[in-house]
KOLKOL-961838 format. One record per residue (C-alpha): residue number from 0; residue in one letter; x, y, z. Coordinates in nm, 3 decimals. Each point is the difference from the previous one (the first is absolute). Layout:
% residues N
<NUM; A; <X; Y; Z>>;
...
% end
This chain:
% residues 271
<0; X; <1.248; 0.332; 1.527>>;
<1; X; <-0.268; 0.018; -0.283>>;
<2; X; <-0.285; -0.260; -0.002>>;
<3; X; <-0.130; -0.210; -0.318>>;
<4; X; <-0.302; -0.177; 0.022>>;
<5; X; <-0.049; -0.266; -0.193>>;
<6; X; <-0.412; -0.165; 0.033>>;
<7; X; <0.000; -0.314; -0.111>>;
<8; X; <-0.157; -0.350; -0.065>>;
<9; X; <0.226; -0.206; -0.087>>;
<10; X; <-0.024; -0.018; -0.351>>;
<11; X; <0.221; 0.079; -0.277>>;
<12; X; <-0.089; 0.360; -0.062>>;
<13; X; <0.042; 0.097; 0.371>>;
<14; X; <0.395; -0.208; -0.040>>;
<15; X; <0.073; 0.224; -0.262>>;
<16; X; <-0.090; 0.274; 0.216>>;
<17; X; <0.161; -0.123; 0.254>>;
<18; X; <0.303; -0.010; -0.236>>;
<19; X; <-0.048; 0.344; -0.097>>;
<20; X; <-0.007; 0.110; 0.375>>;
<21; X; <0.346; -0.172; 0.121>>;
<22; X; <0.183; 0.142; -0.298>>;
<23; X; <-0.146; 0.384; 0.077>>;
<24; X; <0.075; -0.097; 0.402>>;
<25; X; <0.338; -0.070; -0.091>>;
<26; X; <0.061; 0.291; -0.179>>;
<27; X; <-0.207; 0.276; 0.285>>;
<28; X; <0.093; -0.214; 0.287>>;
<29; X; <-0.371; -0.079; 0.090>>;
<30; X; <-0.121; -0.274; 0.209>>;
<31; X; <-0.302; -0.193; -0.176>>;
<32; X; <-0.336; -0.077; 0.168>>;
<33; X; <-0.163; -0.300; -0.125>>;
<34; X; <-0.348; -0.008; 0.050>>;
<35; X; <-0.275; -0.202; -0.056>>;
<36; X; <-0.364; -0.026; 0.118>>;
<37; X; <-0.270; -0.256; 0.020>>;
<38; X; <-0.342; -0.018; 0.002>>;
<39; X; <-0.152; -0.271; 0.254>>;
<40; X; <-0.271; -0.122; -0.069>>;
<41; X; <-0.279; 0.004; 0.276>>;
<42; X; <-0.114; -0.452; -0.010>>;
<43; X; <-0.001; -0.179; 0.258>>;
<44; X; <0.156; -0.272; -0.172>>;
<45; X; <0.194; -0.041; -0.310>>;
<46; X; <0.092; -0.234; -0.225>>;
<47; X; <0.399; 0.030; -0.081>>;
<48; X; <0.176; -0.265; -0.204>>;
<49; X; <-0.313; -0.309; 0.103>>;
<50; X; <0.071; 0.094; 0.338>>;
<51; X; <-0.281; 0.207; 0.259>>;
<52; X; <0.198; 0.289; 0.182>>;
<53; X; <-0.193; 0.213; 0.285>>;
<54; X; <-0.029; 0.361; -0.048>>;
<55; X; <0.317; 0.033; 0.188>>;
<56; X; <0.231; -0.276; -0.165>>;
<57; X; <-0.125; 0.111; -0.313>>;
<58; X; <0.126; 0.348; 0.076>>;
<59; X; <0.354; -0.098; 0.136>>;
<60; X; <0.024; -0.216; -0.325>>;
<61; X; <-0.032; 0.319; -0.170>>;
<62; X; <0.262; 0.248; 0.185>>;
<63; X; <0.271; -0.295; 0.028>>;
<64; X; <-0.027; -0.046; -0.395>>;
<65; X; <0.052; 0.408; -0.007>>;
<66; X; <0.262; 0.006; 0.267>>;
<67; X; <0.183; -0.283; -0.213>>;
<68; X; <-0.006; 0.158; -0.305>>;
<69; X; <0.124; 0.362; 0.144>>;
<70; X; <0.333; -0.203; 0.153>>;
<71; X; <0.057; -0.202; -0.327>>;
<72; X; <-0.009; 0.351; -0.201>>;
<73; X; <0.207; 0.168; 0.253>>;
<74; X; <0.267; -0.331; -0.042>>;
<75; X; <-0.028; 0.112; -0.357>>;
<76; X; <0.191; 0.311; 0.054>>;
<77; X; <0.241; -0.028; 0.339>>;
<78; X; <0.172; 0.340; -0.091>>;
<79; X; <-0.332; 0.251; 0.069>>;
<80; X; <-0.170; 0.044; 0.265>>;
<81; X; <-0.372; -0.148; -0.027>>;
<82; X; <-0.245; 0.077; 0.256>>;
<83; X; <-0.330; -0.248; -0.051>>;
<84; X; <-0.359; 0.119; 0.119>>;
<85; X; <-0.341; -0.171; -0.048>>;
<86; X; <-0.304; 0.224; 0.005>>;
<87; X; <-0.270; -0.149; 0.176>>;
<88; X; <-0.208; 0.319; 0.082>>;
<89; X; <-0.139; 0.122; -0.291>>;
<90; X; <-0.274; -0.100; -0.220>>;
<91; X; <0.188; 0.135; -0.347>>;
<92; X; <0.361; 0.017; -0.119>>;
<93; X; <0.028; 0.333; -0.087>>;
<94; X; <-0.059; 0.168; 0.403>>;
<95; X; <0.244; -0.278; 0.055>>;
<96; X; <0.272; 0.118; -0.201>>;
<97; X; <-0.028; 0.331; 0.051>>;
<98; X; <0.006; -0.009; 0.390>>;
<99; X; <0.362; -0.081; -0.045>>;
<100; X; <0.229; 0.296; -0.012>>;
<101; X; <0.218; -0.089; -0.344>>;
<102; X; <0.200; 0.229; -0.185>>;
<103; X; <-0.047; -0.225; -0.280>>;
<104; X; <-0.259; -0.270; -0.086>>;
<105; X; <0.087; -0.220; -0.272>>;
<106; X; <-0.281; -0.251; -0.069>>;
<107; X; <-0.107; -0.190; -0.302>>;
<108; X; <-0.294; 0.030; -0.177>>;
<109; X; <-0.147; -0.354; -0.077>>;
<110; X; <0.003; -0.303; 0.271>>;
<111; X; <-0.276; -0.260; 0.181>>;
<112; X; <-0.392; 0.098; -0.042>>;
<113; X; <0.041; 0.027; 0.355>>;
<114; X; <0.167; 0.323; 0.017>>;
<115; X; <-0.218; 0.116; -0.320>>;
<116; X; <-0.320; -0.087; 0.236>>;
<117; X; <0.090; 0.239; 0.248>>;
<118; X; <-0.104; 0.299; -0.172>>;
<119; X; <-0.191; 0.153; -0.324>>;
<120; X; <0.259; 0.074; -0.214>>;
<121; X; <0.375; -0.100; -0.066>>;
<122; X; <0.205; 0.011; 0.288>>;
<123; X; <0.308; 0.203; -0.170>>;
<124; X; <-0.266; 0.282; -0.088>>;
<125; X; <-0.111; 0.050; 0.320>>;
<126; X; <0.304; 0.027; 0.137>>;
<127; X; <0.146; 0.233; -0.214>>;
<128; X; <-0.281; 0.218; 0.049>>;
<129; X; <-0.018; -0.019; 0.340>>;
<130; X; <0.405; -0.012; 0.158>>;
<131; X; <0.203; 0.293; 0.085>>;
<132; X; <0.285; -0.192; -0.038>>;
<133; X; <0.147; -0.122; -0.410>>;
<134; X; <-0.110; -0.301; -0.108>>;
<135; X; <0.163; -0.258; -0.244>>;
<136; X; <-0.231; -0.251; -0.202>>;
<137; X; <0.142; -0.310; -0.136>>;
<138; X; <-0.166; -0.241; -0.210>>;
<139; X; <-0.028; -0.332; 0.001>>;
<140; X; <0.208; -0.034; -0.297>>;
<141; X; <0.238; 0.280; 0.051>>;
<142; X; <0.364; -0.039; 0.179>>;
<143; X; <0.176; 0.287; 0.185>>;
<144; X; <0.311; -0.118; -0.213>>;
<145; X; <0.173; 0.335; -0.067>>;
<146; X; <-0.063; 0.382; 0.001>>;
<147; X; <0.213; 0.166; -0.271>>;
<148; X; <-0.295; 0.202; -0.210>>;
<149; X; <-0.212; 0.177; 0.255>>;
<150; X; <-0.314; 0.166; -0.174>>;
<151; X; <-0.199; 0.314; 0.190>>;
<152; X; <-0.322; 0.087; -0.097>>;
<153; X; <-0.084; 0.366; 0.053>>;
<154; X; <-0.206; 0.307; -0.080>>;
<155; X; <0.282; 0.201; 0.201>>;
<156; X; <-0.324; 0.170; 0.174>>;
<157; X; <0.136; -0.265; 0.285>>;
<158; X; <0.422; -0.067; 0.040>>;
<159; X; <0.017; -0.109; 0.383>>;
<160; X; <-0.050; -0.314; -0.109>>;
<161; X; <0.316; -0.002; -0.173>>;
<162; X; <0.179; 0.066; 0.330>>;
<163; X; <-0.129; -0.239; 0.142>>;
<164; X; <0.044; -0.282; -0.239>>;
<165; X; <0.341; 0.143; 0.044>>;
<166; X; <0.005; -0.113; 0.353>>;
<167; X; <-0.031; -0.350; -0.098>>;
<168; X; <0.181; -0.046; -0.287>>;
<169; X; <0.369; 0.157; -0.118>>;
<170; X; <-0.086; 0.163; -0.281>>;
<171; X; <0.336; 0.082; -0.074>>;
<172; X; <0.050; -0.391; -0.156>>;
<173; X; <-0.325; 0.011; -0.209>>;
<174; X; <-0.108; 0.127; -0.319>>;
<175; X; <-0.249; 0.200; 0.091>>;
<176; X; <-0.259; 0.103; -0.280>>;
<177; X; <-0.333; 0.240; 0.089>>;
<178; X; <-0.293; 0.010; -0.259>>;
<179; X; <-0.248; 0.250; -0.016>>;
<180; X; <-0.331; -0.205; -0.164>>;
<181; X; <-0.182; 0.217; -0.220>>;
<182; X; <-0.343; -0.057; -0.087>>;
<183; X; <-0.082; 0.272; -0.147>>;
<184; X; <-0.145; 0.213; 0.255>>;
<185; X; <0.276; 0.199; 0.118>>;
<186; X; <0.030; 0.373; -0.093>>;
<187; X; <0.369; 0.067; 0.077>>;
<188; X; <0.245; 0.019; -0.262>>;
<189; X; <0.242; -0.289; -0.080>>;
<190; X; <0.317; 0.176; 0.083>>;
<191; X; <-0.158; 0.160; 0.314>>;
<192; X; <-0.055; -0.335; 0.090>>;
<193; X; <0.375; -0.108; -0.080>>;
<194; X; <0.106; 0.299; 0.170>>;
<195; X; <-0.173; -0.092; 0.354>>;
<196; X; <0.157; -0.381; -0.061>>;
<197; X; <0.395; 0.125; 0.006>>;
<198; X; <-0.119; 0.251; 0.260>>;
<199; X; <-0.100; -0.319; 0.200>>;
<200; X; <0.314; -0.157; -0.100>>;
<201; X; <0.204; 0.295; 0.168>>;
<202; X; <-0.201; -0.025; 0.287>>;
<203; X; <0.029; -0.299; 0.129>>;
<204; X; <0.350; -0.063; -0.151>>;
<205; X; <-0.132; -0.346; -0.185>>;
<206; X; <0.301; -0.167; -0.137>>;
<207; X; <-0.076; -0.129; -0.342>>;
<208; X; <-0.275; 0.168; -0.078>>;
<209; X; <-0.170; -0.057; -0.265>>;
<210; X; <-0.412; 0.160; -0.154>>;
<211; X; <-0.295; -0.048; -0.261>>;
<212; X; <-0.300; 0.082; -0.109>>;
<213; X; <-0.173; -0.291; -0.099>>;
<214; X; <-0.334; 0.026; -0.202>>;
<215; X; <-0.294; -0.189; 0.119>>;
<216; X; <-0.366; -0.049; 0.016>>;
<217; X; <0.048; -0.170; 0.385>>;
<218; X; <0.196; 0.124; 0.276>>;
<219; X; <0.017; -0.342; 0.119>>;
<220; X; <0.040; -0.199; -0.257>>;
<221; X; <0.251; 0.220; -0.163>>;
<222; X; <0.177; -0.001; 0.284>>;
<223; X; <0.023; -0.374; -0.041>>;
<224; X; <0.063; -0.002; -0.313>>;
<225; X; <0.279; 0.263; -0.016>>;
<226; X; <0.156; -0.254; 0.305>>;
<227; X; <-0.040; -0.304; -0.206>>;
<228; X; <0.170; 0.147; -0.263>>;
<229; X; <0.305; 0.156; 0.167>>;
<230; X; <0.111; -0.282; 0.212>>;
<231; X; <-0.128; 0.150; 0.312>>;
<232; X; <0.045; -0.203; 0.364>>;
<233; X; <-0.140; 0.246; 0.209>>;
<234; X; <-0.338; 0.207; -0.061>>;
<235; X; <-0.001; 0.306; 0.253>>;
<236; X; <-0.318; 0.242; 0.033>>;
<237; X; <-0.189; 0.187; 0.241>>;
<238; X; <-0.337; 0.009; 0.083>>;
<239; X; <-0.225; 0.205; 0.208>>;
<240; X; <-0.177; -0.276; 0.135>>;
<241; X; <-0.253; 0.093; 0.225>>;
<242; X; <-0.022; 0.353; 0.025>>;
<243; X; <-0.130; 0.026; -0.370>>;
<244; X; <0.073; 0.014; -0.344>>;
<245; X; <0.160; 0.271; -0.198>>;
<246; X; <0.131; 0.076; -0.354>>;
<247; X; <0.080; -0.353; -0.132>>;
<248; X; <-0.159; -0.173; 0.281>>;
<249; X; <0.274; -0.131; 0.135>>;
<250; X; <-0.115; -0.212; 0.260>>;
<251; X; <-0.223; -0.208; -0.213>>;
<252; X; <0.250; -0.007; -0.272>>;
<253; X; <0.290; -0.141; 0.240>>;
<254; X; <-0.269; -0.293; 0.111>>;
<255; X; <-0.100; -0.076; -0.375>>;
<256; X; <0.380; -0.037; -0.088>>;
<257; X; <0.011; -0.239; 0.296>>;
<258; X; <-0.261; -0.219; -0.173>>;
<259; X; <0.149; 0.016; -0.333>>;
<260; X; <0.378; -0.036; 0.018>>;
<261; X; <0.229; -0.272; 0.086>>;
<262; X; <0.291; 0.209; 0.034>>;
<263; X; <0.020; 0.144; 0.408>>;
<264; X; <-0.161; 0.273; 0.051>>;
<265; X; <0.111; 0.251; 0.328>>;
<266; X; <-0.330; 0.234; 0.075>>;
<267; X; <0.073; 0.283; 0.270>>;
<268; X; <-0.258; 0.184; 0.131>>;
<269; X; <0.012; 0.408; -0.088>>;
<270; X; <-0.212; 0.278; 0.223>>;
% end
């Protein structure tokens, strides 16, 4: 059985990840681990609610809110299996989450200051850079409703990706559309570049297939753009994440659509 991991705090952009996650369980028989962490803060007394707590009580006030809130959200959805963890041993989220062995992390990208105070950066970023493993971002404003127009976002330098997106999601019952964003700085000729696309097609076998060139100044932002515009749900790209950048500079570019698009974006890290 395949493992999900959902981090989370509780708020409404983590539910809709959690959301996301039970629906893609469902569908790869995966078990979901819900994890959370908190940071405790060293006093020897705190003030909680006009009441002084000891260092202890204040702490135990602290995991029995988390260990509440993990069995109300795994009353939410009786027909998966939800495993709940609090991290306690780690100064920053992002060792935390990626000591768990997931297949899939799906995570959303806005929630408490808390979770933003844990590191330099945005915590979807870093993450996507960082994991082996996919990773989903939801927004805060975005809900895993349906997946019918699937969009992939490729220089075809890198197609494992698209295999493994395939592992996760039946591509056989989506429209599946690839766009090639040109900014200008490519050398190969259009049809060479149509030519590699129904190549890619055959390849893999993709059902409903479907490619473009689409002209514009920002990878990024014409890859939003081009998704706003065509009724995309799902956003899939690779990126190269730590081990550098190459060509279009994917890994950045995967991170900056992250930042900039409310429609779900699926990142999977390419060698």
């Amino acid at each position: 059985m395949k493992t999900i991991l959902v981090p989370t705090d509780f708020h409404l952009a983590a539910e809709n990840a959690m959301s996301a996650a039970v629906k893609l369980a469902k569908n790869m028989d995966a078990k979901i681990n819900l994890m959370t962490m908190f940071k405790f803060p060293k006093f020897r007394y705190q003030l909680v609610e006009s009441a002084v707590h000891t260092e202890e009580e204040y702490y135990n006030l602290l995991k029995g809110d988390a260990l509440r809130e993990i069995e109300r959200w795994k009353e939410w959805y009786p027909d998966v299996t939800i495993e709940g963890s609090i991290k306690e041993d780690f100064e920053e989220l992002i060792p935390a989450i990626l000591s768990e062995n997931a297949d899939l992390i799906v995570m959303g990208s806005e929630g408490a200051n808390g979770w933003k105070d844990y590191l330099k950066g945005t915590n979807s970023q870093n993450v996507i850079r960082k994991a082996d493993c996919p990773v989903l971002v939801m927004k805060e404003n975005t809900a895993f409703v349906k997946i019918e127009n699937v969009l992939f976002v490729t220089d075809f330098e890198k197609t494992g990706f698209i295999e493994k997106a395939m592992s996760l999601f039946d591509l056989s019952a989506t429209k599946n559309k690839f766009v090639f964003i040109d900014t200008g700085e490519t050398t190969d000729d259009r049809s060479e570049i149509y030519d590699t696309a129904r190549d890619v097609e055959k390849l893999y076998n993709i059902q409903n297939f479907d490619f473009e060139i689409f002209r514009h100044d920002s990878v990024s932002k014409g890859t939003v753009e081009f998704a706003e515009t065509h009724d995309i749900d799902l956003i899939i790209m690779f990126t190269h994440g730590r081990v550098g950048f190459e060509r279009f500079l994917f890994g950045s570019i995967a991170e900056e659509v992250v930042n900039i698009s409310v429609i779900p974006v699926l990142s999977i890290m390419e060698h």
